[in-house]
C-alpha positions in Angstrom: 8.8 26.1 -23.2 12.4 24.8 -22.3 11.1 24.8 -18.7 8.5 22.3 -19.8 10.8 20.3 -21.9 13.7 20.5 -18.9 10.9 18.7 -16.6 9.0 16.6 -18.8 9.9 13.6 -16.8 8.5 15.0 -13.7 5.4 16.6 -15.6 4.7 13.4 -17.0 5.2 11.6 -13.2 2.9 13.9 -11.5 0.2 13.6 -14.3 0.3 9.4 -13.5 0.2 10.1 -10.6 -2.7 11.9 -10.4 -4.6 9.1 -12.5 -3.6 6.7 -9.7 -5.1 9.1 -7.2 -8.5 9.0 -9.5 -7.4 5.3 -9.9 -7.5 4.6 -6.2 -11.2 5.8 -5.9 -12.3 4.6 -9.4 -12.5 0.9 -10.9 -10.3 0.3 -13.9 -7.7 3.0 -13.3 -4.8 2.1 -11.7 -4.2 3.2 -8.5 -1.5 3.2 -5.8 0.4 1.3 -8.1 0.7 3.2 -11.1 2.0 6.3 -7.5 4.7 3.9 -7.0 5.7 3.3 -10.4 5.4 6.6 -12.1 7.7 7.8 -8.6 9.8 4.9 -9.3 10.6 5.5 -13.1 11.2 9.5 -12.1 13.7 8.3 -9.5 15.4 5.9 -11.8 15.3 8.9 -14.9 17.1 11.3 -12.2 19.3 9.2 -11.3 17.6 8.7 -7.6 18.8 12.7 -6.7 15.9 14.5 -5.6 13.8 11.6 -4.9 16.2 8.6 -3.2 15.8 4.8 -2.6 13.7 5.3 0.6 11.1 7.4 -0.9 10.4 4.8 -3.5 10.7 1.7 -1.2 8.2 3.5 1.1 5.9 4.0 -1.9 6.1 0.7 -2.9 4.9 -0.5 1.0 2.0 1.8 0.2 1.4 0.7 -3.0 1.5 -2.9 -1.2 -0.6 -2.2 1.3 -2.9 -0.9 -1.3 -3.3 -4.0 -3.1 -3.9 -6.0 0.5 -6.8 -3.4 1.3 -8.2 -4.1 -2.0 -8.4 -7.7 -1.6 -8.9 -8.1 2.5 -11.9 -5.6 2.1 -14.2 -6.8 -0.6 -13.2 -10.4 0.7 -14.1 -9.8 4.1 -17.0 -7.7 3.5 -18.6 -10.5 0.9 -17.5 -13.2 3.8 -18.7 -11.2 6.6 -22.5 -10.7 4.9 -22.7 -14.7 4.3 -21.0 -14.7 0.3 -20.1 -18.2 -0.7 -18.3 -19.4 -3.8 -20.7 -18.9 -6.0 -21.2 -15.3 -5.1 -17.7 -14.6 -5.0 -18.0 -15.6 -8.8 -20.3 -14.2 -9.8 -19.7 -10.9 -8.7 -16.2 -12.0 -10.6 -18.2 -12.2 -13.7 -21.2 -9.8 -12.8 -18.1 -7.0 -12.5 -16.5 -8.0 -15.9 -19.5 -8.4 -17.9 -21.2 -5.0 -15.6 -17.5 -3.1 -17.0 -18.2 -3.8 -20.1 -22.1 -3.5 -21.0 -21.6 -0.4 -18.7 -18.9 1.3 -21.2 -20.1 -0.2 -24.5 -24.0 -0.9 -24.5 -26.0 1.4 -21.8 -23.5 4.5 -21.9 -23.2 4.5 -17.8 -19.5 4.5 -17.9 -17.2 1.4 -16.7 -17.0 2.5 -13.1 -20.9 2.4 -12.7 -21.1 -0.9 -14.6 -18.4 -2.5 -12.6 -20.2 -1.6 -9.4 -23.7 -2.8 -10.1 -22.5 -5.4 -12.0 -20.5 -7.1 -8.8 -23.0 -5.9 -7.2 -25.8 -7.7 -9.4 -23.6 -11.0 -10.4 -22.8 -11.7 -6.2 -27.0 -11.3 -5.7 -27.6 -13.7 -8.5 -24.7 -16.0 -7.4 -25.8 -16.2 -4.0 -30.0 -16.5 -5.4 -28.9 -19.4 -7.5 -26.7 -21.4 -5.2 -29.4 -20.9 -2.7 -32.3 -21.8 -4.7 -30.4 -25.3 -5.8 -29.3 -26.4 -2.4 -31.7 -27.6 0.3 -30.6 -29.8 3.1 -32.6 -31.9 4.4 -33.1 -32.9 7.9 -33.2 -36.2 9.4 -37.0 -36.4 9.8 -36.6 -35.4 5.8 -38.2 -32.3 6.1 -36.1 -29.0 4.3 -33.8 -26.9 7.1 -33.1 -23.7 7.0 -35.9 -22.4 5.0 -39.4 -21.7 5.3 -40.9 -23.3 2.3 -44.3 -20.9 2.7 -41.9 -17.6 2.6 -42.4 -17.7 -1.5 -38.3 -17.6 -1.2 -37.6 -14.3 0.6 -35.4 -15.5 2.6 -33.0 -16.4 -0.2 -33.4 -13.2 -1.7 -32.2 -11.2 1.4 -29.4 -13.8 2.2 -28.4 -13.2 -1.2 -29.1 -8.9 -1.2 -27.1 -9.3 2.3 -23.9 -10.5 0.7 -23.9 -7.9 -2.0 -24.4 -5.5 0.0 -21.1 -7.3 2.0 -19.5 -6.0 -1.2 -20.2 -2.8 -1.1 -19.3 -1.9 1.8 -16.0 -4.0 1.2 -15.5 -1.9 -1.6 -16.2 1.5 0.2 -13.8 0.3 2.7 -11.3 -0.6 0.2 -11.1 3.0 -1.9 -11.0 4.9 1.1 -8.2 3.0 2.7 -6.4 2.9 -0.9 -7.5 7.4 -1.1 -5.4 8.2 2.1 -2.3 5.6 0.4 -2.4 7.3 -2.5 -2.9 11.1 -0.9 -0.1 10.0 1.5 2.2 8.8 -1.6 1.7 12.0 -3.4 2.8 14.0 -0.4 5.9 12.3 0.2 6.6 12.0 -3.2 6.3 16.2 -3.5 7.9 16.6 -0.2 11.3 14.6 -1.2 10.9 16.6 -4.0 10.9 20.0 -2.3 13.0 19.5 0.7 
């Protein structure tokens, strides 16, 4: 018991930090940031002895480089697979309103709910925006779209940019999984040597 009690600050660091490793993978848990804090906060509590200024400054490049991933992924990936605006938003509010129906109404869990609804609110974005804009050539005849397809080819432009999210966001966990596996290790080897 006075162990437990004598290292409550570092028990308490490594179990954040383990959320942040779930967080890193998992929608709505922090990630690599809550690594770098919860390292920062031990460091600061210890008075920087076991784990010094460069351990934490290096965390908080991963933690950094985290966020960057997070963002550069999903925005490329959305980009990349032909998202405009209006999918970008509405997998903004598919995501939100997905989190939430997800936890509260259908019992799927946040993580789930966030997923398909980005996933569902960038399709719906991206059917809606297409559906409302035709351009017109200058013999006045539609371009770009078959008007006889029945309007397939707006709904796989718009199933091609969410699944550009996806993949942005499989990119982005695993590149924010090694950060936060990587930030762990350092963490425990300043710790320990």
């Amino acid at each position: 018991m006075d162990w437990a009690l004598d290292n409550l600050p570092l028990l308490i660091s490594l179990a954040a930090m383990f959320v942040g490793l779930a967080g890193s993978v998992v929608p709505g848990l922090p990630g690599v940031p809550l690594i770098f804090l919860s390292a920062f906060v031990y460091a600061y509590l210890t008075g920087f002895e076991r784990v010094g200024g460069w351990v934490v400054a290096l965390l908080g490049l991963f933690a950094a480089l985290a966020l960057a991933a997070d963002y550069v992924a999903t925005s490329y990936g959305a980009r990349r697979f032909g998202a405009s605006w209006a999918g970008t938003l509405g997998g903004a509010i598919g995501g939100i309103v997905g989190t939430l129906a997800g936890l509260l109404v259908f019992g799927i869990g946040a993580f789930f709910g966030l997923i398909l609804g980005t996933i569902g609110g960038v399709f719906l974005g991206e059917y809606l925006r297409r559906q409302g804009h035709v351009q017109v050539g200058p013999d006045g005849e539609p371009v770009g779209s078959n008007p006889d397809d029945g309007g397939r080819g707006d709904w796989r432009r718009a199933s091609r940019a969410a699944g550009g999210v996806l993949i942005g966001y499989v990119v982005s966990s695993a590149v924010q999984l090694v950060l936060a596996v990587a930030g762990i290790a350092v963490f425990l080897l300043a710790l320990f040597y």
